[in-house]
Every structure is written in C-alpha cells, then in structure tokens.
FIRO-906776 format. One line per 2 residues: number of its first residue (from 1); for each residue x, y, z of N, C-alpha, C. Coordinates in pm, 1 decimal. Example, Ala and Ser with C-alpha at 12.3 -4.5 7.8 and 13.67 -1.06 7.14 Angstrom:
2
1	1319.0,-569.0,780.0,1230.0,-450.0,780.0,1320.0,-330.0,780.0 | 1285.0,-225.0,708.0,1367.0,-106.0,714.0,1290.0,3.0,787.0;
//
This chain:
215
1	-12697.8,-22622.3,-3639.9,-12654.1,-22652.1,-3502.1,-12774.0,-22652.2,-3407.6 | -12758.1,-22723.1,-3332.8,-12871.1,-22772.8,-3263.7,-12801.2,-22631.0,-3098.1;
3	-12929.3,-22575.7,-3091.2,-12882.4,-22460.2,-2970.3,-12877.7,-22495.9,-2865.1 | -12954.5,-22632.2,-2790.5,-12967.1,-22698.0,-2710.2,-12839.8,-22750.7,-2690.0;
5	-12755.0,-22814.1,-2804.6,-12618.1,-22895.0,-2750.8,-12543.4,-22811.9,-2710.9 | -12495.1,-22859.8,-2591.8,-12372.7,-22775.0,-2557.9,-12247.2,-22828.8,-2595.4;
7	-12164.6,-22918.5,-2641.7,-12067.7,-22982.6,-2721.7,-12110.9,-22861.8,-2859.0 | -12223.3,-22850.1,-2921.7,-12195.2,-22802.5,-3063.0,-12189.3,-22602.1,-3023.7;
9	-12224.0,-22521.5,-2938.2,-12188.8,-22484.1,-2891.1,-12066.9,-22441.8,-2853.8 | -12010.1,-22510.3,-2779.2,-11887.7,-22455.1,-2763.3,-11773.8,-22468.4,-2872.9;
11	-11787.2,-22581.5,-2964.7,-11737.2,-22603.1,-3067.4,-11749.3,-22495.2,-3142.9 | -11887.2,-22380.1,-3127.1,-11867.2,-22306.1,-3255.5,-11807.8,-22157.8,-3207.4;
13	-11787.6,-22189.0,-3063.0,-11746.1,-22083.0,-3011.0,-11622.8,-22054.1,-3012.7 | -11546.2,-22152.8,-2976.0,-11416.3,-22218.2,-3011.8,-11349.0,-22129.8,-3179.4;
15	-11458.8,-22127.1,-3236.0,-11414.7,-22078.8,-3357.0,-11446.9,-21907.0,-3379.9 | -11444.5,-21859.2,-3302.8,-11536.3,-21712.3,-3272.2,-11410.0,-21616.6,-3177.1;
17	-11447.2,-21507.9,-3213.4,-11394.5,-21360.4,-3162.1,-11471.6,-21314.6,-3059.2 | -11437.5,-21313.0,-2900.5,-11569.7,-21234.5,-2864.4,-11486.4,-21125.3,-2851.7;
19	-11600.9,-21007.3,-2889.1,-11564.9,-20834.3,-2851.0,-11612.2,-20822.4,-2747.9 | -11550.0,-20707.2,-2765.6,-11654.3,-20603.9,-2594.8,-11775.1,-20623.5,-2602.8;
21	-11882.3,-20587.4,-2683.8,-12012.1,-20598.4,-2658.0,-12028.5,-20755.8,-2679.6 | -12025.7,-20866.7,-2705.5,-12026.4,-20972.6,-2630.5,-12026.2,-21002.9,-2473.3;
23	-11904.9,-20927.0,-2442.9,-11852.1,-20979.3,-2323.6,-11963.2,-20893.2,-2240.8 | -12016.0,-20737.5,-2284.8,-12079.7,-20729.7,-2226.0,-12244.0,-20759.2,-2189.6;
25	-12277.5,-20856.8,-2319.5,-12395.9,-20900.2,-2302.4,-12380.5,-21008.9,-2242.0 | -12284.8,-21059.1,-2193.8,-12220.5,-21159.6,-2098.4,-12267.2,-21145.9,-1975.1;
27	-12193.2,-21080.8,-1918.5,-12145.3,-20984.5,-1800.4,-12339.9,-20948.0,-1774.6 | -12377.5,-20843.4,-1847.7,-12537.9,-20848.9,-1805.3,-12668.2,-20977.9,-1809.1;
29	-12611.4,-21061.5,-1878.0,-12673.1,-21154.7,-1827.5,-12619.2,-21252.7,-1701.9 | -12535.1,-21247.2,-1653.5,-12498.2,-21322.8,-1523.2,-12533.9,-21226.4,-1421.5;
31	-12538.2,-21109.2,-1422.0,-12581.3,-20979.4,-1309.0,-12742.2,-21042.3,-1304.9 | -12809.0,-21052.5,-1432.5,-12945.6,-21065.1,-1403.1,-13011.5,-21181.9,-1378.6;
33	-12915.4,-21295.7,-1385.0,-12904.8,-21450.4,-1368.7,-12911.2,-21421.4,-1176.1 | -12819.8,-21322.2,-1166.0,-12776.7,-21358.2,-979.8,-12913.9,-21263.9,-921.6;
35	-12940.7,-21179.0,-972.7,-13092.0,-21091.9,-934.8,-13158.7,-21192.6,-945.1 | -13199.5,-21266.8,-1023.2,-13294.0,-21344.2,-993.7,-13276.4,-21405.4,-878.9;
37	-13177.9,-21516.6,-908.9,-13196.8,-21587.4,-745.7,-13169.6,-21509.7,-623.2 | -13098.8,-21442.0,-656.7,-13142.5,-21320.3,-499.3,-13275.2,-21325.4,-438.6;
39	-13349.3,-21228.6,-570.5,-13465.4,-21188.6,-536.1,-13596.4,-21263.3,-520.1 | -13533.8,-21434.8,-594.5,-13652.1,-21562.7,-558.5,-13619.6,-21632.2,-492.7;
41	-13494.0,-21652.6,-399.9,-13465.6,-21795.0,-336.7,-13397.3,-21659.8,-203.2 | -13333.7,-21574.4,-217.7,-13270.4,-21550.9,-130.7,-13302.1,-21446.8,-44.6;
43	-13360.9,-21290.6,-116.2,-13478.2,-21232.9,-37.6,-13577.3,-21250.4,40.5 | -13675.8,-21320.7,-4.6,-13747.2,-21359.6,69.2,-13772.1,-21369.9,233.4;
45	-13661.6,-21457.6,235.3,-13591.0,-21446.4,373.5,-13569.5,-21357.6,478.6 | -13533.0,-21234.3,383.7,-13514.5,-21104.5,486.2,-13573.9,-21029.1,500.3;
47	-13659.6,-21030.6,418.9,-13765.6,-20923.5,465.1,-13869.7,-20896.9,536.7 | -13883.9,-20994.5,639.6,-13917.6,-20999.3,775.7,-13836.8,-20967.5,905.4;
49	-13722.0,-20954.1,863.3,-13607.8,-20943.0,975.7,-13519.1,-20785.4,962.9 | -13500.6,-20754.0,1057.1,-13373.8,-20606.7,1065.4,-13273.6,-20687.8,987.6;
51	-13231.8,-20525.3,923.2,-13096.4,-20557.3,862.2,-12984.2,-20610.2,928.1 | -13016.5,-20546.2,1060.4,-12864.8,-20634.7,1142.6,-12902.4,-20745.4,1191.5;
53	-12982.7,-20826.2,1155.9,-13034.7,-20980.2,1227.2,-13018.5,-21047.5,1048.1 | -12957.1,-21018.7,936.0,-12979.9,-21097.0,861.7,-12876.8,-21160.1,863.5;
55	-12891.0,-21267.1,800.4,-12809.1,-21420.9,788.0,-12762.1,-21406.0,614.6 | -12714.9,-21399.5,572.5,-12716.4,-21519.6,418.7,-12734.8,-21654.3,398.5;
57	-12784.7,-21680.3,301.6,-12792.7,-21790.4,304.6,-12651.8,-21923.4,230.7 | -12548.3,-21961.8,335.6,-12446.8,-22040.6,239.6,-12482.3,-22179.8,281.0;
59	-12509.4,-22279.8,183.4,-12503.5,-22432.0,265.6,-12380.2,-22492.9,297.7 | -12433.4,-22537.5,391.7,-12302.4,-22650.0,448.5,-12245.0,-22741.4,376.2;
61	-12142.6,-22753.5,398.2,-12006.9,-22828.4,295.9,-12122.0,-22995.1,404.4 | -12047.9,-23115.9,340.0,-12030.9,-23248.4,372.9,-11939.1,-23261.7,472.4;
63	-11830.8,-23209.9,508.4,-11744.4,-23184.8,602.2,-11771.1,-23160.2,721.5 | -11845.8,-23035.8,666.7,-11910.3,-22944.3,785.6,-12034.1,-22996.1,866.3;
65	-12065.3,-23070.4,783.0,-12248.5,-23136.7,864.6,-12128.7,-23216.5,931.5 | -12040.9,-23321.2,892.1,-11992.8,-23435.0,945.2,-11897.3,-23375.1,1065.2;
67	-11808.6,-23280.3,1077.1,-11780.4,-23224.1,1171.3,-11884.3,-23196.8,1271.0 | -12005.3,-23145.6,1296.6,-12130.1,-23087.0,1377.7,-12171.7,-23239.1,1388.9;
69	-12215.6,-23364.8,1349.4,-12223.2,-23462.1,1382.6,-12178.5,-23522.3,1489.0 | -12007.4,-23523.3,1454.4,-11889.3,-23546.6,1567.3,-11936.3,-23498.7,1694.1;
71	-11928.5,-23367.3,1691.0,-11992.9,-23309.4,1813.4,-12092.0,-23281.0,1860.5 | -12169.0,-23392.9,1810.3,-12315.0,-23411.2,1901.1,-12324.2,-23561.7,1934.5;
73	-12196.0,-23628.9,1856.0,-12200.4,-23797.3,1875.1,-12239.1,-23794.8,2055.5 | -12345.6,-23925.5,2054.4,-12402.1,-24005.0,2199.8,-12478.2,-23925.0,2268.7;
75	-12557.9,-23783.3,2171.4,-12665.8,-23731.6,2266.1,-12750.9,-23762.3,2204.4 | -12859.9,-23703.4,2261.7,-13032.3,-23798.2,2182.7,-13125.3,-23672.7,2196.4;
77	-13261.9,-23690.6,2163.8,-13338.5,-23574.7,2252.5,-13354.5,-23456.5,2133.4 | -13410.2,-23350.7,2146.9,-13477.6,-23262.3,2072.9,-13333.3,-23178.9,2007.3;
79	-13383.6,-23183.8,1891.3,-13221.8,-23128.3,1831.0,-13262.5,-22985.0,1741.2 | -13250.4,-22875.2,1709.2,-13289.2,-22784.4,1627.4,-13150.6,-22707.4,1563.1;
81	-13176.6,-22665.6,1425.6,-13105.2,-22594.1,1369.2,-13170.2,-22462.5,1372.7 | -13079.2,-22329.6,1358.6,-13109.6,-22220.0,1363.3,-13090.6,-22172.8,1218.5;
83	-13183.3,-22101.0,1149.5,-13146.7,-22078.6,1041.1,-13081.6,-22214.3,903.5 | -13205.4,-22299.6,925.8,-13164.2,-22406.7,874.9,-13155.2,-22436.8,686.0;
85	-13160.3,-22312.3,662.5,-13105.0,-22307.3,524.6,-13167.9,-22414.1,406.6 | -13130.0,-22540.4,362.5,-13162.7,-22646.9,275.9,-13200.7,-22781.9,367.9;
87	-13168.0,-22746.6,489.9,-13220.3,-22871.6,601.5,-13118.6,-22950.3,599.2 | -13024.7,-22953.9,510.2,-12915.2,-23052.2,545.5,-12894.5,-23115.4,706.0;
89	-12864.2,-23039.1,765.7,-12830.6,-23084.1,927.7,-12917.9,-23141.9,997.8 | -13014.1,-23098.0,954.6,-13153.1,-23131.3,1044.5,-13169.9,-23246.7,955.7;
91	-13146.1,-23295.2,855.1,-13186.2,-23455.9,843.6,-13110.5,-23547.7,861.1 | -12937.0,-23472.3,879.9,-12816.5,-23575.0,883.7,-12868.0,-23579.4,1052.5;
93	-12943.9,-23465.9,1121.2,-12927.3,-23518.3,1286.7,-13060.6,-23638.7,1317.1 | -13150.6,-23623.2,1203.4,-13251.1,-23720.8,1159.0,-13216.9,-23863.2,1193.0;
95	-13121.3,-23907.3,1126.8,-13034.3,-23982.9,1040.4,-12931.9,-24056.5,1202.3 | -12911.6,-23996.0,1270.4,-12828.5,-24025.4,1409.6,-12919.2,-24031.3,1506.3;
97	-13067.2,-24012.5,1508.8,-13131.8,-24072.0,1604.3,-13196.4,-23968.0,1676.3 | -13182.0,-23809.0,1607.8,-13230.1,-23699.3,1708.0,-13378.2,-23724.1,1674.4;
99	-13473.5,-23732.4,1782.7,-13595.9,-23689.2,1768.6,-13657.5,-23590.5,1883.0 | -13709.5,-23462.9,1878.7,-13743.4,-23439.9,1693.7,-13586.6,-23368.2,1621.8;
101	-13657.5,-23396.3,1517.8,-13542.1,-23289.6,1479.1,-13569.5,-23190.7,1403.4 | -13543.6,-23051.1,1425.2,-13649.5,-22964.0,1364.9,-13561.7,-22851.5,1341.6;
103	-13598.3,-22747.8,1220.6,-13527.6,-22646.8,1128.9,-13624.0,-22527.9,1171.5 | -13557.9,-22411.1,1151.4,-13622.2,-22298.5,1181.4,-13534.1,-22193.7,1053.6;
105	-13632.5,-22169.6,958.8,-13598.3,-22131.2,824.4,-13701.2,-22000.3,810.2 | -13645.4,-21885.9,728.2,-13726.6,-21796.9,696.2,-13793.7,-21793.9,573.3;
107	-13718.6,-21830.2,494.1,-13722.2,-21834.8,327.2,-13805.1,-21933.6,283.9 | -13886.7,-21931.8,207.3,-13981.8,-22012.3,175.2,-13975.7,-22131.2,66.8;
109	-13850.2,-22062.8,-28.5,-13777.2,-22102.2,-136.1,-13698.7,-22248.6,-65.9 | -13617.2,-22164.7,51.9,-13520.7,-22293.3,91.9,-13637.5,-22418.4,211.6;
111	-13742.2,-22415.0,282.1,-13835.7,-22470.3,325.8,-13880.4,-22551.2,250.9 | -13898.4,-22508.0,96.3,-13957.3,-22631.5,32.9,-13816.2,-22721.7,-55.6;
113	-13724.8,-22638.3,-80.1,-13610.7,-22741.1,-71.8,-13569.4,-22845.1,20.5 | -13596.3,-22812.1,161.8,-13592.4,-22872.7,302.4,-13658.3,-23025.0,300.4;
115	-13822.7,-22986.0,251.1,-13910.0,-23094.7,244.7,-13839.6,-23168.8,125.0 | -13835.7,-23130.3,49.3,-13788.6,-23168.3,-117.6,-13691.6,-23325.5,-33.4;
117	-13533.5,-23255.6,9.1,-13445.3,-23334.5,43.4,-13479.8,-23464.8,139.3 | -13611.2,-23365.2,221.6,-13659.4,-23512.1,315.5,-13707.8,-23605.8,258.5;
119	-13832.6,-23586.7,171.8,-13909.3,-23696.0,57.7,-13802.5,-23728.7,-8.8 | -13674.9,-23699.7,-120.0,-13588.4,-23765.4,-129.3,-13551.6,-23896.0,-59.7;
121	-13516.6,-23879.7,40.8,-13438.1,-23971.7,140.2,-13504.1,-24000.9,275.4 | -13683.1,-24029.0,195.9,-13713.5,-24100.2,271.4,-13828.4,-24058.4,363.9;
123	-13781.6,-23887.7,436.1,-13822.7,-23884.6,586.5,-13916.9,-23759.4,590.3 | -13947.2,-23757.3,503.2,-14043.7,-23667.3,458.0,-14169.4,-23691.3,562.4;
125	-14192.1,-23609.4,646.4,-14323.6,-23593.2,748.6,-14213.8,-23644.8,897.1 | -14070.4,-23692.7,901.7,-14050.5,-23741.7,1012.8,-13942.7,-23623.5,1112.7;
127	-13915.2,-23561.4,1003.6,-13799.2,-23426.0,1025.5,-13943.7,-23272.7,1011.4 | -13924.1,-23186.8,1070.3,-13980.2,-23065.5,1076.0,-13932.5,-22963.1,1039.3;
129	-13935.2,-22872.2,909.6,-13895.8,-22720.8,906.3,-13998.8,-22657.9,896.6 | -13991.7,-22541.2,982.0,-14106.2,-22437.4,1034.5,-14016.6,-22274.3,941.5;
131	-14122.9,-22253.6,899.3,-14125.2,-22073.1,890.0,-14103.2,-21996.1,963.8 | -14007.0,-21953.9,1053.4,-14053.9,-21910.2,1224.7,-13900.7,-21807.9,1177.6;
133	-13909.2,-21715.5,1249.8,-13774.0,-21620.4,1310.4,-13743.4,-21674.8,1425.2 | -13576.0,-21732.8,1390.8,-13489.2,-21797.9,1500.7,-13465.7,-21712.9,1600.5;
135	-13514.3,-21586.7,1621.1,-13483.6,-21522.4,1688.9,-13662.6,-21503.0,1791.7 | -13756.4,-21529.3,1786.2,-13851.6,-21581.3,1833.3,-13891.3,-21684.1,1884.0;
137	-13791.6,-21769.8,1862.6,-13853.1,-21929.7,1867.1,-13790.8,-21958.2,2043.0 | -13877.3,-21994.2,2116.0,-13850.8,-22062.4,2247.9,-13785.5,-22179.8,2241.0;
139	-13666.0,-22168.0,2286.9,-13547.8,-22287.6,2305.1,-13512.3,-22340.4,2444.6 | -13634.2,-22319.5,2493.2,-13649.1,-22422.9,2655.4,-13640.2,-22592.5,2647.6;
141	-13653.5,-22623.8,2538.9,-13696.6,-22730.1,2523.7,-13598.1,-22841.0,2440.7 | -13484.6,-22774.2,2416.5,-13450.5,-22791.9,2317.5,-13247.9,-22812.7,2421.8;
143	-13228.4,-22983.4,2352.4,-13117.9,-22993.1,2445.8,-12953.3,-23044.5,2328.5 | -13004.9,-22986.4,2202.9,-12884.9,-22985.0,2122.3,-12917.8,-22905.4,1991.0;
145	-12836.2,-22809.9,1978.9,-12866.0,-22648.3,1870.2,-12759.9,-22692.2,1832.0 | -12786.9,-22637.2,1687.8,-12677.4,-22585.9,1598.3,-12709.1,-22504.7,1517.3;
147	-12586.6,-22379.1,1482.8,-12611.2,-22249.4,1413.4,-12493.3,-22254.0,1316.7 | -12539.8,-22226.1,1234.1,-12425.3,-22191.0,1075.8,-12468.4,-21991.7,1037.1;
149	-12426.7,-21932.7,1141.9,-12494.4,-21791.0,1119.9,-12340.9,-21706.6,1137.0 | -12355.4,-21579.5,1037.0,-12279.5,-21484.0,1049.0,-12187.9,-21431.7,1176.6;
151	-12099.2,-21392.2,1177.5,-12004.1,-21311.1,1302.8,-12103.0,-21193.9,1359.5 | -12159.5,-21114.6,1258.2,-12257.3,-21012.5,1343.3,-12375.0,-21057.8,1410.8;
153	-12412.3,-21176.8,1391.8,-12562.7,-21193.5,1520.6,-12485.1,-21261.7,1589.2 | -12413.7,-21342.8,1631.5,-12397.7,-21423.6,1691.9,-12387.5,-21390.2,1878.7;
155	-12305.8,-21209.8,1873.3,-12290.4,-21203.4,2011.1,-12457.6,-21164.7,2036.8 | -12539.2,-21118.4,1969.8,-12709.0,-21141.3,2028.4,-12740.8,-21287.5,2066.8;
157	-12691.7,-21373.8,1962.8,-12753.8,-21496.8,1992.1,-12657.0,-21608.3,2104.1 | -12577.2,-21507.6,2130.1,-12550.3,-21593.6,2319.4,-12586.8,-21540.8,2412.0;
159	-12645.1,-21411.8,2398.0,-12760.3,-21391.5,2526.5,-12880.9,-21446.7,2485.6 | -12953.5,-21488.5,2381.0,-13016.9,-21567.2,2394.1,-13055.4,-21746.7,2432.5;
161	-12989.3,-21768.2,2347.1,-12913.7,-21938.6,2404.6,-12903.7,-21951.9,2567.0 | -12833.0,-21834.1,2653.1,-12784.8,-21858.5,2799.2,-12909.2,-21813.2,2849.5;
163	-13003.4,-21751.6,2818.1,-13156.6,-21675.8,2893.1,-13255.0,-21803.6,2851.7 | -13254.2,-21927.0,2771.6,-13354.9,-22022.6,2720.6,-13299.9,-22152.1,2722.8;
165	-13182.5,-22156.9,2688.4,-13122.2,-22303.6,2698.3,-13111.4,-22374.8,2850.3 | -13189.8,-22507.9,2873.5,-13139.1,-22582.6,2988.2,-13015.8,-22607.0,3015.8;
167	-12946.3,-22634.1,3174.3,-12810.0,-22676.4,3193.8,-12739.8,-22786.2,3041.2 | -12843.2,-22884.0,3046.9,-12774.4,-22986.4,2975.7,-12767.7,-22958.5,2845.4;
169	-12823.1,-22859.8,2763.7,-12800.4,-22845.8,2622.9,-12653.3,-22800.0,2567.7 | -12615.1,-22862.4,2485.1,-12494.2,-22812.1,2400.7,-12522.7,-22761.1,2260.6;
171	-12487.2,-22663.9,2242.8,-12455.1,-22550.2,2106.1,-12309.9,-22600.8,2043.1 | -12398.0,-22663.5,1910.3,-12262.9,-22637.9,1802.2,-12264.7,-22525.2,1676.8;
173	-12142.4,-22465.8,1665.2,-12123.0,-22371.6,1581.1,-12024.7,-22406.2,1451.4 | -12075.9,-22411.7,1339.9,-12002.6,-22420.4,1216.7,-11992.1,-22296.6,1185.6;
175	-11843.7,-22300.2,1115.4,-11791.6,-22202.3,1000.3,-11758.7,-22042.4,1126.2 | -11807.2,-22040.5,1163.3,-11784.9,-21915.4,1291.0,-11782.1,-21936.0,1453.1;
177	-11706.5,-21934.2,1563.4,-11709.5,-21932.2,1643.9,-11799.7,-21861.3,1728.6 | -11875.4,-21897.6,1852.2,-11934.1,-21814.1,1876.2,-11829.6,-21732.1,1986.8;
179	-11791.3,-21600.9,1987.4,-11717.9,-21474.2,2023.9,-11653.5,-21492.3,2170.5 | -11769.7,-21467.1,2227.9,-11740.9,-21487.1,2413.4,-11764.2,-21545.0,2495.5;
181	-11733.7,-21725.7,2379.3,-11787.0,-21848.5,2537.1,-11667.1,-21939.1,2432.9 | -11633.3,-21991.9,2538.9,-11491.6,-22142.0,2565.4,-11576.2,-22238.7,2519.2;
183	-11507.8,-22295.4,2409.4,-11583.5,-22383.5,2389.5,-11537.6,-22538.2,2424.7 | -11593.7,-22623.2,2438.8,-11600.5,-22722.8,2518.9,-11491.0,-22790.1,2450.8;
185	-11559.5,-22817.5,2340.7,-11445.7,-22902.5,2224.6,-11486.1,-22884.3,2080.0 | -11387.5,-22947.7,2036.3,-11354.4,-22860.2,1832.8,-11384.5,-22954.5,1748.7;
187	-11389.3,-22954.3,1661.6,-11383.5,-23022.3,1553.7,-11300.2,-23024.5,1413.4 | -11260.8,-23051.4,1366.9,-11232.1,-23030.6,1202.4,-11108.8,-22902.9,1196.3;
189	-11096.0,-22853.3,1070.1,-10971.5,-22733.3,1051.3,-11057.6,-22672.2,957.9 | -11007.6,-22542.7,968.3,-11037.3,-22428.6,860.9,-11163.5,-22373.2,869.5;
191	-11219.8,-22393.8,753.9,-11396.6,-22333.3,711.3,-11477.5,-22458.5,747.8 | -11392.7,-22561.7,768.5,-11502.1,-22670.4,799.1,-11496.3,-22686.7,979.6;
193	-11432.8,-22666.5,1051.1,-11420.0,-22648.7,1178.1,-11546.9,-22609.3,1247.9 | -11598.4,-22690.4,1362.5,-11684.4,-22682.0,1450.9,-11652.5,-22642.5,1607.4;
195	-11723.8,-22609.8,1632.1,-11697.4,-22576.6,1799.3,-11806.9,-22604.0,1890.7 | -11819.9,-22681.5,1994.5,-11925.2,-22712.3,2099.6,-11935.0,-22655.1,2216.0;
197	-12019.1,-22625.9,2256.4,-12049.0,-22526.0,2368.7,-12128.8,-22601.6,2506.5 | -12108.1,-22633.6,2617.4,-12199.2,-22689.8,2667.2,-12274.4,-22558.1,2805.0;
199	-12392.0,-22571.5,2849.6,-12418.9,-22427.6,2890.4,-12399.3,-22436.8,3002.5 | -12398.0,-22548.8,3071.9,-12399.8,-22542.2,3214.8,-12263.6,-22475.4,3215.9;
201	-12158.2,-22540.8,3140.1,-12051.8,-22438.7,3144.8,-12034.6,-22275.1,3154.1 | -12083.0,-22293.9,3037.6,-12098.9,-22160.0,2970.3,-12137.2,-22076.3,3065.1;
203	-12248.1,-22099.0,3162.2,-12301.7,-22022.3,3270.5,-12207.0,-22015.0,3374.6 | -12116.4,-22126.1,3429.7,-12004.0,-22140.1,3520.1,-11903.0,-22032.6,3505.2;
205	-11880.3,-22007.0,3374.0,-11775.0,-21916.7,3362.9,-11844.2,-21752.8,3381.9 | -11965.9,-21785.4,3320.9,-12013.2,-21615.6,3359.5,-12050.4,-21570.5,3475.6;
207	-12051.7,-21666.2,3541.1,-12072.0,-21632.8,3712.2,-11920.2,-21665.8,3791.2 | -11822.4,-21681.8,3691.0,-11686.3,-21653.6,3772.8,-11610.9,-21553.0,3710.2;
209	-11691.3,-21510.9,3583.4,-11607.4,-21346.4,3611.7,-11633.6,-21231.1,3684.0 | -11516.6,-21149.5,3662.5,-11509.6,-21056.3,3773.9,-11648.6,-20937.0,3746.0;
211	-11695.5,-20871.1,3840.8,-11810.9,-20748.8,3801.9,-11728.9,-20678.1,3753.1 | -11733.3,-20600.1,3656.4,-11689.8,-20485.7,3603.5,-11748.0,-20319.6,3671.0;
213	-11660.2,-20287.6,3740.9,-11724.0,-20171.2,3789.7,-11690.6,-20041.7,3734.9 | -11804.9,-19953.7,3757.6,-11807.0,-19817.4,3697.2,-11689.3,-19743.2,3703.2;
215	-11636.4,-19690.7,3603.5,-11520.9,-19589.8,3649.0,-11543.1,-19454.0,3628.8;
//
C-alpha cells in the first residue's frame, strides 16, 4: 500500500478495529497538530499586545466581506481594516475603488498570507498591510474602517474611533456589533450581519445625552 494514497488508506482502515490507544494516538496528534498552528500562525500575534487587547484570529466568511462591501457601497478615499487578519477585506475594498487601502495586522504569519493573496490576484504592491498595533495607529486620516474584532475590545475601540475619526468617516462592524453607538444601517442576518456607523452621528448622539451626575 502506497502510504501516500489516501483512497488505499482508508480502504484499509475500513477493514480495522480502532482501540483506545489508537484513538488515543489520535486525539494526541490533533492536540499537537493545533499547537502548532497556534504557536506558528496564531501567537505570534499576541505577544506584543495585553491580554485584554487580544483579538483571535477568525477569517471572514464571503458573505461577510460582501455584506461590509454593501455598506461602504459609493464611498471612495482611504479605507483601513483593523486587525486585518488574511487581508481579505482590504483587497475586496481594493477591488471597489478604495485607495489606499490598507491592513493593520500583528502576526507575521497572516501579513505574508496578506501579500501572498494580493500577488495572487494581481495587486500585489497596490494594497498595503503594515505590522503596526491597531491600537497605535493614527486614524485621522482615514474616512472608511472596518473591524472584525472581539466583544471585549470593542467598547475601548469606540473611544478611540470618536477621539481620531473625522466627521465624515463611517465604521463598519462584522460578526459583532459595536456596544454603545446606533448604528446607521445593517446589513445581512446572523454571523454574517454588518453594521455601519457614521461619526458625525455617532458624536450627535453623545452630545445629546443626558450628564450623568454624581450621587
């Protein structure tokens, strides 16, 4: 039997008993299958950052870029992803006319996947992912964001967005809402669901709530 085929393989498995110690030389090799990529594609990442500023890393469904699309349809102008993972977004916003369009990635693993996907399809040197902590990066400049980040940073990262973002920029959020701002308009259902934020708003409403006073 050739060990390489997987047809002859499973064929001979097909004909086989597994025991416990099978299952558990099973079982320890998929534990040390997922350590690996943890500790080469997915660590990396965090260990520049507090534990409560980390992200995981999940990519975006096809849905989900195309939902965040929707809600950036007919703007133009400097576009950035936060935590841009495999670059997906940042080349589909490529792809619709954002220039620049630029990723802000920690992981070094997923950065050169980033480039990887651009030379793929083309745009390799025309899209930007930087090494940078999204949580450093000056977003004055910058008049359409999008974040695919956890429920725990997110209420940090709307006091940041409202202290750096111009009136005219809009924030889209996949897979999580951001907590304590109305969002403009939606997208999609479920896990693929988007939400848009525009700030001039966003600021309108925080200067029409009430002061909260000491009790």
């Amino acid at each position: 039997m050739d060990p390489d085929d997987p047809e002859e393989l499973v064929a001979e498995l097909r004909g086989k008993t597994i025991g416990g110690w099978d299952l558990l030389q099973m079982a320890a090799g998929a534990g040390v299958a997922a350590y690996v990529v943890w500790a080469g594609i997915l660590m990396p990442g965090f260990r520049r950052v507090p534990l409560r500023l980390q992200v995981p890393y999940v990519p975006a469904s096809a849905q989900q870029v195309e939902n965040v699309m929707l809600l950036l349809k007919g703007r133009s102008g400097k576009m950035v992803d936060l935590g841009s993972g495999d670059g997906r977004i940042v080349l589909e916003a490529y792809r619709r006319g954002f220039r620049p369009a630029v990723g802000y990635e920690l992981n070094p693993w997923l950065l050169r996947l980033s480039n990887y996907r651009a030379w793929k399809a083309g745009c390799y040197g025309e899209v930007s992912y930087f090494r940078e902590d999204l949580w450093k990066v000056n977003l004055s400049d910058c008049t359409s964001v999008t974040v695919f980040l956890a429920p725990s940073v997110l209420p940090l990262l709307e006091r940041k967005l409202l202290l750096e973002l111009p009136d005219e920029a809009r924030v889209v959020a996949g897979r999580f809402p951001l907590p304590n701002w109305t969002p403009t308009s939606l997208a999609g259902e479920g896990v693929s669901r988007a939400w848009a934020y525009d700030i001039k708003l966003v600021r309108q409403a925080e200067q029409d709530k009430p002061n909260e006073s000491p009790v």
